[in-house]
C-alpha positions in Angstrom: 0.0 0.0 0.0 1.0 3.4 -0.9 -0.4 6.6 1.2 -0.6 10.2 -0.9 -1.1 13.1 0.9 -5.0 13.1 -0.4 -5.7 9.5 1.2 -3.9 11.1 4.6 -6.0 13.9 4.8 -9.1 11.6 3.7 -7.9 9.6 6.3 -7.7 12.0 9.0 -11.3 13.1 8.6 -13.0 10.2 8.7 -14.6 9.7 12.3 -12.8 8.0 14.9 -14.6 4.9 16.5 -15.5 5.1 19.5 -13.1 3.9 22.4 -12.9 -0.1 23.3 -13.7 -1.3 26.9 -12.2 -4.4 28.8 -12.0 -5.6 32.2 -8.5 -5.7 33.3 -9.9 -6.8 37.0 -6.3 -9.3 38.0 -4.4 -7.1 35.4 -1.1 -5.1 35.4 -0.6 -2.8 33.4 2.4 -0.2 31.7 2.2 2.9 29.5 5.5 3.7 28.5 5.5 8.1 28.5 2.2 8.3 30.0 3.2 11.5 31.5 1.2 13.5 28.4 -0.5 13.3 25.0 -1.3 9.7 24.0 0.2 7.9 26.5 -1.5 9.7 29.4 -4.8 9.6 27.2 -4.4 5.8 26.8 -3.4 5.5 30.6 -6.6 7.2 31.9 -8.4 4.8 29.4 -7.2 1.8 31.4 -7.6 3.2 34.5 -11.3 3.1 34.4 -11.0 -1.0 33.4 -10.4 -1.7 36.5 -6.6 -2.7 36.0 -5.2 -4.3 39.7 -2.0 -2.3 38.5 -1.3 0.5 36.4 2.4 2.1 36.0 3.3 5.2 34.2 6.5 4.8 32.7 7.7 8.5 32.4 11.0 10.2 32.2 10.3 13.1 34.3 9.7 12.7 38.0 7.6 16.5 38.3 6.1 15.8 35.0 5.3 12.3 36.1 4.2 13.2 39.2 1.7 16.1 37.5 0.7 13.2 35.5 -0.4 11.0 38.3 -2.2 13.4 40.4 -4.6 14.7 37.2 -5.0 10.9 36.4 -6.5 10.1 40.0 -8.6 13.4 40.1 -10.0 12.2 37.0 -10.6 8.7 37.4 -10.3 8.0 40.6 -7.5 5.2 40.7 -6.2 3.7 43.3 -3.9 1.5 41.7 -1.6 3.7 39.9 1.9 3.8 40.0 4.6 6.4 38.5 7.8 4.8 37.5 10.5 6.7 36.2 12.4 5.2 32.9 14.0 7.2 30.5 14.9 5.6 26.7 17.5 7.8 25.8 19.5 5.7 28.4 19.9 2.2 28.6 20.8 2.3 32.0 17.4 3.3 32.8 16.0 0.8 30.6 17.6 -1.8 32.7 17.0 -0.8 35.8 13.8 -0.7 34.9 13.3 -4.2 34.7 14.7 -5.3 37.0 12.6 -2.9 39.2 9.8 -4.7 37.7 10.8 -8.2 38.1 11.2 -7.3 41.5 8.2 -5.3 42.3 6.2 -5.3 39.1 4.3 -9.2 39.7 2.4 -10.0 36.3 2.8 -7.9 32.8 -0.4 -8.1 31.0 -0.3 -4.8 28.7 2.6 -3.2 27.7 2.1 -0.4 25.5 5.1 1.3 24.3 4.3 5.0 23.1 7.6 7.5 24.2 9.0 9.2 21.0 10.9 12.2 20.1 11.7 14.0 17.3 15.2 14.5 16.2 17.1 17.7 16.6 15.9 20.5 14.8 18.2 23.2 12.8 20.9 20.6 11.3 22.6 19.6 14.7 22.4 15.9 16.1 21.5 14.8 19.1 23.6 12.0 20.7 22.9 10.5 23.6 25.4 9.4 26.1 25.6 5.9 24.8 26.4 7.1 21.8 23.6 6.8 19.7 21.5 9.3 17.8 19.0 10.3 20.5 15.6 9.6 18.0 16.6 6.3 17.0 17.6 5.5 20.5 14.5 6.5 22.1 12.0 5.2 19.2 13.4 2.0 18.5 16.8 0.8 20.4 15.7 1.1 24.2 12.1 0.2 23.2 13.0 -3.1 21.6 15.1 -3.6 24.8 12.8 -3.2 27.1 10.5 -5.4 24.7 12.6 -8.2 24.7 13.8 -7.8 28.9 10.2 -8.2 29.7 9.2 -10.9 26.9 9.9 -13.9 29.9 7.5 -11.9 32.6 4.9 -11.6 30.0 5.1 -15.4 28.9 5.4 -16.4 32.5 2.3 -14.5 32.9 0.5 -16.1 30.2 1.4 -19.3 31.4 0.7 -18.8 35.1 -2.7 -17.0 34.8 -4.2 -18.8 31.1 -4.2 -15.4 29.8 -3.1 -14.0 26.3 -0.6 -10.6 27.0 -0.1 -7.8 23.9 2.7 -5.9 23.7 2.0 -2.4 21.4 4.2 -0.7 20.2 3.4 3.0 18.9 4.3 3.4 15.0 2.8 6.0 12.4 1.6 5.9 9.1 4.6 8.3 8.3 6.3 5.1 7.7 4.8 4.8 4.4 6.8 8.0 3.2 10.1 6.6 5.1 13.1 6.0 2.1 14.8 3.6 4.3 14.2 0.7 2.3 15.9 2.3 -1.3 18.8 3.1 0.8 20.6 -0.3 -0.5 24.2 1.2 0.1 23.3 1.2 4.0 20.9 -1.9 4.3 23.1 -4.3 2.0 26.5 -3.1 4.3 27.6 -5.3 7.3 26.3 -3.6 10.1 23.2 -0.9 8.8 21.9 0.1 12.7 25.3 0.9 13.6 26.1 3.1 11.1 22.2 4.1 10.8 22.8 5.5 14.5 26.1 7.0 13.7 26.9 10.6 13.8 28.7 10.4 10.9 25.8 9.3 8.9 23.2 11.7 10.2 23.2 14.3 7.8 20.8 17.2 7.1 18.9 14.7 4.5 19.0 12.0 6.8 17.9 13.9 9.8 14.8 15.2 7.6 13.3 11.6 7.3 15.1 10.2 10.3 11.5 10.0 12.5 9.2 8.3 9.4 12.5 5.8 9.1 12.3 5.0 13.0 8.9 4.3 12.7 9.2 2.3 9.7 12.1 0.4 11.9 9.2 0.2 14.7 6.5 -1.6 12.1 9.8 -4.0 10.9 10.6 -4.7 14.7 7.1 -5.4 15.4 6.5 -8.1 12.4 10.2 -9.6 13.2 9.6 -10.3 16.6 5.9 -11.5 16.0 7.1 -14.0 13.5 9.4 -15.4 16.2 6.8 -15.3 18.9 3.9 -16.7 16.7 3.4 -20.3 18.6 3.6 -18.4 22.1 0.3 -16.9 23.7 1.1 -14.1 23.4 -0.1 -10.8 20.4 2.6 -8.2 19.2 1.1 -5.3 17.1 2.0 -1.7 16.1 -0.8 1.0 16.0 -0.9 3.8 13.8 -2.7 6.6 16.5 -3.4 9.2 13.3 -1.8 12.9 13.1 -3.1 14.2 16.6 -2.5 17.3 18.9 0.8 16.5 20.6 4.2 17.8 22.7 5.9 15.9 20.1 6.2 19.0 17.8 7.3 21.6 20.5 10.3 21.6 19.3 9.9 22.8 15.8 10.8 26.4 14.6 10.3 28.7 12.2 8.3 27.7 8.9 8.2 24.0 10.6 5.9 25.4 13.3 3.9 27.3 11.3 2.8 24.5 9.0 2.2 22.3 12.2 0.1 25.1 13.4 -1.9 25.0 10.3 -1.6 21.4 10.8 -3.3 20.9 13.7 -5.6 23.4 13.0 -7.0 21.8 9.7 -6.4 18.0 10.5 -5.4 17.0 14.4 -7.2 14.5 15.9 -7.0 15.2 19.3 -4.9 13.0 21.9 -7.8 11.1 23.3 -9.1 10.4 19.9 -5.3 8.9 18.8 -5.7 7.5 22.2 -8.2 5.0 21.2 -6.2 3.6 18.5 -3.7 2.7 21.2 -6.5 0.9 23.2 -8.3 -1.0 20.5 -4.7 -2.3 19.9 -4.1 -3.1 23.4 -7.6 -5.0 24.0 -9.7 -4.6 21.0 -11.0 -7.2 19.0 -11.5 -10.3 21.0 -12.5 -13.4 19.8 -10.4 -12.5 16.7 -6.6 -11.9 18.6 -4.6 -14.0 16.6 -5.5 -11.4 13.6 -3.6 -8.9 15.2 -0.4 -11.0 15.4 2.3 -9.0 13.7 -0.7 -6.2 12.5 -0.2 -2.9 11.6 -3.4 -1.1 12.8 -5.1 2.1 11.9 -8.6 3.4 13.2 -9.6 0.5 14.9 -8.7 -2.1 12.4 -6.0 -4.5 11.0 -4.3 -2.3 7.9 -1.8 -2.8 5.2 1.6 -1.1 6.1 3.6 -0.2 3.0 4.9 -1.9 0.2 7.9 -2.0 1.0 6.9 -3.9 4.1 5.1 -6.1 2.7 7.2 -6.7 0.2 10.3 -10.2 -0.9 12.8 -7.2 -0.2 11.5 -6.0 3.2 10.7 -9.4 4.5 14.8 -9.6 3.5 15.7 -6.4 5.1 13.4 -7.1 8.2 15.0 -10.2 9.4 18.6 -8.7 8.4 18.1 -6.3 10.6 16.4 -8.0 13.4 19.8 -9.9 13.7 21.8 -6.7 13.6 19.4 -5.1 16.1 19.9 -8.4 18.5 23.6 -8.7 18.1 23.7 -5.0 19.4 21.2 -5.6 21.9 23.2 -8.2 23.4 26.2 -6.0 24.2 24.0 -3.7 25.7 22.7 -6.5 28.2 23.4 -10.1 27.7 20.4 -10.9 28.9 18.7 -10.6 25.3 20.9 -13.4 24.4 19.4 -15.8 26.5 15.9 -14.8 25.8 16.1 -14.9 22.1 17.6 -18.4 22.8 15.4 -19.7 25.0 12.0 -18.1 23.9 11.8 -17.1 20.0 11.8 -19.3 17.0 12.7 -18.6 13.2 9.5 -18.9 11.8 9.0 -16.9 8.7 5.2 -16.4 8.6 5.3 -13.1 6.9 7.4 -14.7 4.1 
Protein backbone atom coordinates (compact mmCIF):
# COMPACT_ATOMS: atom_id res chain seq x y z
CA UNK A 1 0.00 0.00 0.00
CA UNK A 2 1.01 3.41 -0.91
CA UNK A 3 -0.44 6.62 1.22
CA UNK A 4 -0.59 10.17 -0.92
CA UNK A 5 -1.06 13.10 0.90
CA UNK A 6 -4.99 13.12 -0.45
CA UNK A 7 -5.73 9.48 1.18
CA UNK A 8 -3.86 11.08 4.59
CA UNK A 9 -6.02 13.91 4.79
CA UNK A 10 -9.10 11.62 3.71
CA UNK A 11 -7.94 9.65 6.33
CA UNK A 12 -7.70 11.98 9.00
CA UNK A 13 -11.33 13.13 8.65
CA UNK A 14 -12.96 10.20 8.69
CA UNK A 15 -14.64 9.69 12.33
CA UNK A 16 -12.76 8.03 14.86
CA UNK A 17 -14.57 4.88 16.46
CA UNK A 18 -15.51 5.12 19.47
CA UNK A 19 -13.14 3.85 22.40
CA UNK A 20 -12.92 -0.12 23.32
CA UNK A 21 -13.66 -1.26 26.85
CA UNK A 22 -12.20 -4.41 28.82
CA UNK A 23 -12.02 -5.58 32.20
CA UNK A 24 -8.50 -5.72 33.32
CA UNK A 25 -9.94 -6.82 36.95
CA UNK A 26 -6.28 -9.27 37.95
CA UNK A 27 -4.35 -7.07 35.36
CA UNK A 28 -1.13 -5.08 35.35
CA UNK A 29 -0.61 -2.84 33.38
CA UNK A 30 2.38 -0.17 31.70
CA UNK A 31 2.20 2.88 29.47
CA UNK A 32 5.55 3.73 28.46
CA UNK A 33 5.54 8.11 28.45
CA UNK A 34 2.22 8.34 29.97
CA UNK A 35 3.16 11.50 31.53
CA UNK A 36 1.20 13.49 28.44
CA UNK A 37 -0.46 13.29 24.95
CA UNK A 38 -1.34 9.71 24.02
CA UNK A 39 0.24 7.91 26.46
CA UNK A 40 -1.49 9.69 29.45
CA UNK A 41 -4.80 9.56 27.15
CA UNK A 42 -4.35 5.80 26.78
CA UNK A 43 -3.44 5.53 30.59
CA UNK A 44 -6.59 7.17 31.89
CA UNK A 45 -8.44 4.76 29.44
CA UNK A 46 -7.18 1.84 31.45
CA UNK A 47 -7.65 3.19 34.49
CA UNK A 48 -11.32 3.10 34.39
CA UNK A 49 -10.98 -0.96 33.37
CA UNK A 50 -10.40 -1.71 36.49
CA UNK A 51 -6.62 -2.73 36.03
CA UNK A 52 -5.16 -4.30 39.66
CA UNK A 53 -2.00 -2.25 38.46
CA UNK A 54 -1.27 0.54 36.38
CA UNK A 55 2.36 2.11 35.99
CA UNK A 56 3.28 5.22 34.23
CA UNK A 57 6.47 4.77 32.71
CA UNK A 58 7.69 8.49 32.41
CA UNK A 59 11.05 10.19 32.18
CA UNK A 60 10.34 13.14 34.31
CA UNK A 61 9.70 12.66 37.96
CA UNK A 62 7.60 16.48 38.32
CA UNK A 63 6.10 15.76 35.03
CA UNK A 64 5.33 12.32 36.15
CA UNK A 65 4.24 13.21 39.19
CA UNK A 66 1.72 16.07 37.49
CA UNK A 67 0.67 13.18 35.46
CA UNK A 68 -0.45 10.99 38.30
CA UNK A 69 -2.21 13.43 40.42
CA UNK A 70 -4.58 14.74 37.24
CA UNK A 71 -5.02 10.91 36.42
CA UNK A 72 -6.49 10.14 40.02
CA UNK A 73 -8.61 13.38 40.06
CA UNK A 74 -9.98 12.24 37.00
CA UNK A 75 -10.59 8.69 37.40
CA UNK A 76 -10.26 7.97 40.65
CA UNK A 77 -7.49 5.15 40.74
CA UNK A 78 -6.23 3.72 43.31
CA UNK A 79 -3.86 1.46 41.65
CA UNK A 80 -1.63 3.68 39.88
CA UNK A 81 1.91 3.81 39.99
CA UNK A 82 4.59 6.41 38.45
CA UNK A 83 7.76 4.78 37.54
CA UNK A 84 10.47 6.69 36.21
CA UNK A 85 12.41 5.20 32.89
CA UNK A 86 14.02 7.19 30.46
CA UNK A 87 14.88 5.63 26.68
CA UNK A 88 17.49 7.75 25.84
CA UNK A 89 19.55 5.69 28.43
CA UNK A 90 19.95 2.16 28.59
CA UNK A 91 20.77 2.28 32.01
CA UNK A 92 17.43 3.25 32.83
CA UNK A 93 15.97 0.85 30.64
CA UNK A 94 17.56 -1.82 32.66
CA UNK A 95 17.03 -0.82 35.82
CA UNK A 96 13.79 -0.66 34.88
CA UNK A 97 13.35 -4.20 34.67
CA UNK A 98 14.74 -5.28 37.04
CA UNK A 99 12.65 -2.92 39.23
CA UNK A 100 9.82 -4.65 37.69
CA UNK A 101 10.79 -8.18 38.14
CA UNK A 102 11.19 -7.28 41.54
CA UNK A 103 8.20 -5.26 42.29
CA UNK A 104 6.22 -5.34 39.13
CA UNK A 105 4.32 -9.16 39.65
CA UNK A 106 2.42 -10.00 36.30
CA UNK A 107 2.78 -7.87 32.78
CA UNK A 108 -0.37 -8.15 30.97
CA UNK A 109 -0.28 -4.75 28.67
CA UNK A 110 2.63 -3.21 27.69
CA UNK A 111 2.10 -0.38 25.48
CA UNK A 112 5.09 1.26 24.27
CA UNK A 113 4.29 5.00 23.08
CA UNK A 114 7.58 7.50 24.23
CA UNK A 115 8.96 9.25 20.98
CA UNK A 116 10.92 12.17 20.14
CA UNK A 117 11.66 14.03 17.35
CA UNK A 118 15.16 14.54 16.25
CA UNK A 119 17.08 17.71 16.59
CA UNK A 120 15.89 20.52 14.76
CA UNK A 121 18.17 23.20 12.81
CA UNK A 122 20.94 20.65 11.34
CA UNK A 123 22.63 19.58 14.73
CA UNK A 124 22.39 15.92 16.10
CA UNK A 125 21.54 14.75 19.15
CA UNK A 126 23.60 12.01 20.68
CA UNK A 127 22.89 10.45 23.59
CA UNK A 128 25.37 9.41 26.07
CA UNK A 129 25.58 5.85 24.78
CA UNK A 130 26.35 7.13 21.76
CA UNK A 131 23.58 6.80 19.75
CA UNK A 132 21.53 9.33 17.75
CA UNK A 133 19.02 10.28 20.46
CA UNK A 134 15.64 9.64 17.99
CA UNK A 135 16.60 6.28 17.03
CA UNK A 136 17.61 5.53 20.51
CA UNK A 137 14.48 6.53 22.13
CA UNK A 138 11.96 5.22 19.25
CA UNK A 139 13.37 1.97 18.53
CA UNK A 140 16.75 0.82 20.40
CA UNK A 141 15.68 1.15 24.25
CA UNK A 142 12.08 0.18 23.23
CA UNK A 143 12.96 -3.10 21.55
CA UNK A 144 15.13 -3.59 24.75
CA UNK A 145 12.82 -3.24 27.08
CA UNK A 146 10.53 -5.39 24.70
CA UNK A 147 12.61 -8.23 24.71
CA UNK A 148 13.81 -7.84 28.92
CA UNK A 149 10.21 -8.17 29.72
CA UNK A 150 9.17 -10.88 26.95
CA UNK A 151 9.88 -13.91 29.90
CA UNK A 152 7.53 -11.89 32.55
CA UNK A 153 4.94 -11.58 29.97
CA UNK A 154 5.06 -15.42 28.93
CA UNK A 155 5.39 -16.42 32.46
CA UNK A 156 2.33 -14.45 32.89
CA UNK A 157 0.51 -16.06 30.18
CA UNK A 158 1.40 -19.30 31.35
CA UNK A 159 0.74 -18.81 35.08
CA UNK A 160 -2.71 -17.03 34.81
CA UNK A 161 -4.16 -18.78 31.15
CA UNK A 162 -4.24 -15.38 29.81
CA UNK A 163 -3.11 -14.05 26.33
CA UNK A 164 -0.58 -10.60 26.99
CA UNK A 165 -0.10 -7.83 23.93
CA UNK A 166 2.71 -5.94 23.69
CA UNK A 167 1.99 -2.44 21.38
CA UNK A 168 4.16 -0.69 20.22
CA UNK A 169 3.39 3.03 18.85
CA UNK A 170 4.34 3.40 15.03
CA UNK A 171 2.77 5.98 12.37
CA UNK A 172 1.65 5.91 9.10
CA UNK A 173 4.62 8.34 8.33
CA UNK A 174 6.29 5.06 7.66
CA UNK A 175 4.85 4.82 4.41
CA UNK A 176 6.75 7.99 3.24
CA UNK A 177 10.11 6.59 5.09
CA UNK A 178 13.09 6.03 2.13
CA UNK A 179 14.77 3.61 4.27
CA UNK A 180 14.24 0.73 2.26
CA UNK A 181 15.87 2.30 -1.30
CA UNK A 182 18.79 3.06 0.76
CA UNK A 183 20.62 -0.25 -0.52
CA UNK A 184 24.24 1.18 0.12
CA UNK A 185 23.25 1.15 4.00
CA UNK A 186 20.93 -1.87 4.27
CA UNK A 187 23.05 -4.35 2.01
CA UNK A 188 26.48 -3.09 4.31
CA UNK A 189 27.57 -5.29 7.34
CA UNK A 190 26.30 -3.55 10.06
CA UNK A 191 23.22 -0.86 8.77
CA UNK A 192 21.91 0.10 12.73
CA UNK A 193 25.27 0.91 13.59
CA UNK A 194 26.09 3.12 11.07
CA UNK A 195 22.22 4.09 10.77
CA UNK A 196 22.83 5.50 14.54
CA UNK A 197 26.15 6.98 13.72
CA UNK A 198 26.87 10.56 13.82
CA UNK A 199 28.71 10.39 10.89
CA UNK A 200 25.77 9.28 8.94
CA UNK A 201 23.20 11.71 10.19
CA UNK A 202 23.25 14.34 7.79
CA UNK A 203 20.76 17.22 7.14
CA UNK A 204 18.92 14.74 4.49
CA UNK A 205 19.05 12.01 6.81
CA UNK A 206 17.89 13.93 9.84
CA UNK A 207 14.77 15.21 7.58
CA UNK A 208 13.33 11.62 7.26
CA UNK A 209 15.08 10.24 10.26
CA UNK A 210 11.50 10.02 12.51
CA UNK A 211 9.17 8.27 9.36
CA UNK A 212 12.53 5.83 9.07
CA UNK A 213 12.34 5.03 13.00
CA UNK A 214 8.91 4.33 12.66
CA UNK A 215 9.17 2.26 9.69
CA UNK A 216 12.08 0.38 11.87
CA UNK A 217 9.24 0.16 14.66
CA UNK A 218 6.54 -1.60 12.10
CA UNK A 219 9.77 -4.02 10.85
CA UNK A 220 10.57 -4.72 14.69
CA UNK A 221 7.12 -5.42 15.39
CA UNK A 222 6.55 -8.08 12.38
CA UNK A 223 10.18 -9.58 13.16
CA UNK A 224 9.57 -10.32 16.61
CA UNK A 225 5.90 -11.55 16.04
CA UNK A 226 7.07 -14.02 13.49
CA UNK A 227 9.42 -15.39 16.20
CA UNK A 228 6.77 -15.33 18.85
CA UNK A 229 3.90 -16.66 16.69
CA UNK A 230 3.42 -20.29 18.60
CA UNK A 231 3.63 -18.38 22.14
CA UNK A 232 0.34 -16.90 23.68
CA UNK A 233 1.09 -14.12 23.44
CA UNK A 234 -0.10 -10.84 20.36
CA UNK A 235 2.56 -8.23 19.18
CA UNK A 236 1.09 -5.33 17.09
CA UNK A 237 1.98 -1.66 16.14
CA UNK A 238 -0.80 0.97 16.05
CA UNK A 239 -0.88 3.84 13.79
CA UNK A 240 -2.69 6.60 16.52
CA UNK A 241 -3.42 9.23 13.32
CA UNK A 242 -1.83 12.91 13.13
CA UNK A 243 -3.10 14.20 16.60
CA UNK A 244 -2.49 17.32 18.94
CA UNK A 245 0.75 16.46 20.56
CA UNK A 246 4.25 17.83 22.66
CA UNK A 247 5.89 15.86 20.06
CA UNK A 248 6.19 18.95 17.80
CA UNK A 249 7.29 21.63 20.49
CA UNK A 250 10.35 21.60 19.32
CA UNK A 251 9.88 22.81 15.82
CA UNK A 252 10.81 26.44 14.57
CA UNK A 253 10.32 28.67 12.19
CA UNK A 254 8.29 27.68 8.87
CA UNK A 255 8.19 24.01 10.64
CA UNK A 256 5.91 25.37 13.32
CA UNK A 257 3.89 27.30 11.28
CA UNK A 258 2.76 24.53 9.01
CA UNK A 259 2.23 22.33 12.20
CA UNK A 260 0.13 25.07 13.44
CA UNK A 261 -1.92 25.04 10.33
CA UNK A 262 -1.61 21.36 10.77
CA UNK A 263 -3.31 20.92 13.74
CA UNK A 264 -5.64 23.41 13.03
CA UNK A 265 -6.98 21.75 9.74
CA UNK A 266 -6.44 18.02 10.50
CA UNK A 267 -5.37 17.02 14.43
CA UNK A 268 -7.17 14.54 15.86
CA UNK A 269 -7.00 15.17 19.27
CA UNK A 270 -4.86 13.00 21.92
CA UNK A 271 -7.78 11.06 23.28
CA UNK A 272 -9.13 10.35 19.88
CA UNK A 273 -5.28 8.91 18.80
CA UNK A 274 -5.70 7.48 22.22
CA UNK A 275 -8.20 4.96 21.23
CA UNK A 276 -6.21 3.55 18.53
CA UNK A 277 -3.68 2.67 21.20
CA UNK A 278 -6.50 0.89 23.22
CA UNK A 279 -8.25 -1.01 20.51
CA UNK A 280 -4.67 -2.30 19.89
CA UNK A 281 -4.11 -3.07 23.39
CA UNK A 282 -7.60 -4.98 23.99
CA UNK A 283 -9.66 -4.62 20.95
CA UNK A 284 -11.04 -7.23 18.95
CA UNK A 285 -11.53 -10.32 20.99
CA UNK A 286 -12.48 -13.39 19.82
CA UNK A 287 -10.40 -12.46 16.69
CA UNK A 288 -6.62 -11.85 18.56
CA UNK A 289 -4.61 -13.96 16.56
CA UNK A 290 -5.48 -11.36 13.55
CA UNK A 291 -3.57 -8.91 15.23
CA UNK A 292 -0.44 -11.00 15.45
CA UNK A 293 2.33 -8.96 13.72
CA UNK A 294 -0.70 -6.16 12.49
CA UNK A 295 -0.24 -2.86 11.58
CA UNK A 296 -3.43 -1.05 12.77
CA UNK A 297 -5.13 2.11 11.94
CA UNK A 298 -8.64 3.43 13.24
CA UNK A 299 -9.58 0.53 14.88
CA UNK A 300 -8.68 -2.09 12.38
CA UNK A 301 -6.00 -4.55 10.97
CA UNK A 302 -4.34 -2.26 7.87
CA UNK A 303 -1.76 -2.81 5.17
CA UNK A 304 1.64 -1.10 6.14
CA UNK A 305 3.57 -0.19 3.05
CA UNK A 306 4.89 -1.89 0.21
CA UNK A 307 7.87 -1.99 0.99
CA UNK A 308 6.94 -3.86 4.14
CA UNK A 309 5.08 -6.14 2.74
CA UNK A 310 7.16 -6.67 0.22
CA UNK A 311 10.26 -10.20 -0.85
CA UNK A 312 12.79 -7.19 -0.22
CA UNK A 313 11.52 -6.00 3.16
CA UNK A 314 10.65 -9.42 4.47
CA UNK A 315 14.81 -9.60 3.52
CA UNK A 316 15.67 -6.40 5.05
CA UNK A 317 13.45 -7.06 8.17
CA UNK A 318 15.05 -10.20 9.35
CA UNK A 319 18.65 -8.73 8.37
CA UNK A 320 18.05 -6.28 10.62
CA UNK A 321 16.43 -8.01 13.42
CA UNK A 322 19.80 -9.94 13.70
CA UNK A 323 21.82 -6.75 13.57
CA UNK A 324 19.35 -5.14 16.11
CA UNK A 325 19.89 -8.36 18.47
CA UNK A 326 23.55 -8.75 18.12
CA UNK A 327 23.74 -4.99 19.44
CA UNK A 328 21.19 -5.56 21.91
CA UNK A 329 23.22 -8.19 23.44
CA UNK A 330 26.17 -6.00 24.21
CA UNK A 331 24.04 -3.69 25.73
CA UNK A 332 22.70 -6.53 28.23
CA UNK A 333 23.43 -10.14 27.73
CA UNK A 334 20.41 -10.89 28.92
CA UNK A 335 18.69 -10.61 25.28
CA UNK A 336 20.93 -13.40 24.39
CA UNK A 337 19.36 -15.75 26.47
CA UNK A 338 15.89 -14.83 25.76
CA UNK A 339 16.13 -14.87 22.15
CA UNK A 340 17.60 -18.39 22.80
CA UNK A 341 15.39 -19.65 25.05
CA UNK A 342 12.04 -18.09 23.94
CA UNK A 343 11.83 -17.06 20.01
CA UNK A 344 11.75 -19.32 16.99
CA UNK A 345 12.70 -18.59 13.24
CA UNK A 346 9.51 -18.86 11.77
CA UNK A 347 9.00 -16.95 8.67
CA UNK A 348 5.22 -16.39 8.62
CA UNK A 349 5.27 -13.15 6.92
CA UNK A 350 7.38 -14.70 4.07
Amino acid sequence: MKLSPIQFIRGQLKRVPPVVYDDLSGKHVVVVGANAGLGFEAAKHFARMNPAKLILACRSQTRGEAALRKLVEETGSKVAELWLIDLADFASVKAFVTRYKQEGGRLDLLVENAAILPAQGGKVEMTADGWEAAFQTNDLSPSLLALLLLPRMLETSKQHNSLPRLVIVSSEVHYWSPLGSQRNLLDSENPLQTFGSEAYCTPSIIRTRYFDTKLLNILFTRALADRLCSQSIIIDTVNPGFCESNLRRTMNGVQAVFSWLMDKALARTTEEGARQLVWAAVGAKGSEDGLRGAYISLAAVSEPSDYVISKQGHEDQNKLWDNLIDILVEVDPRVRDIVVNHLTSSDVHA
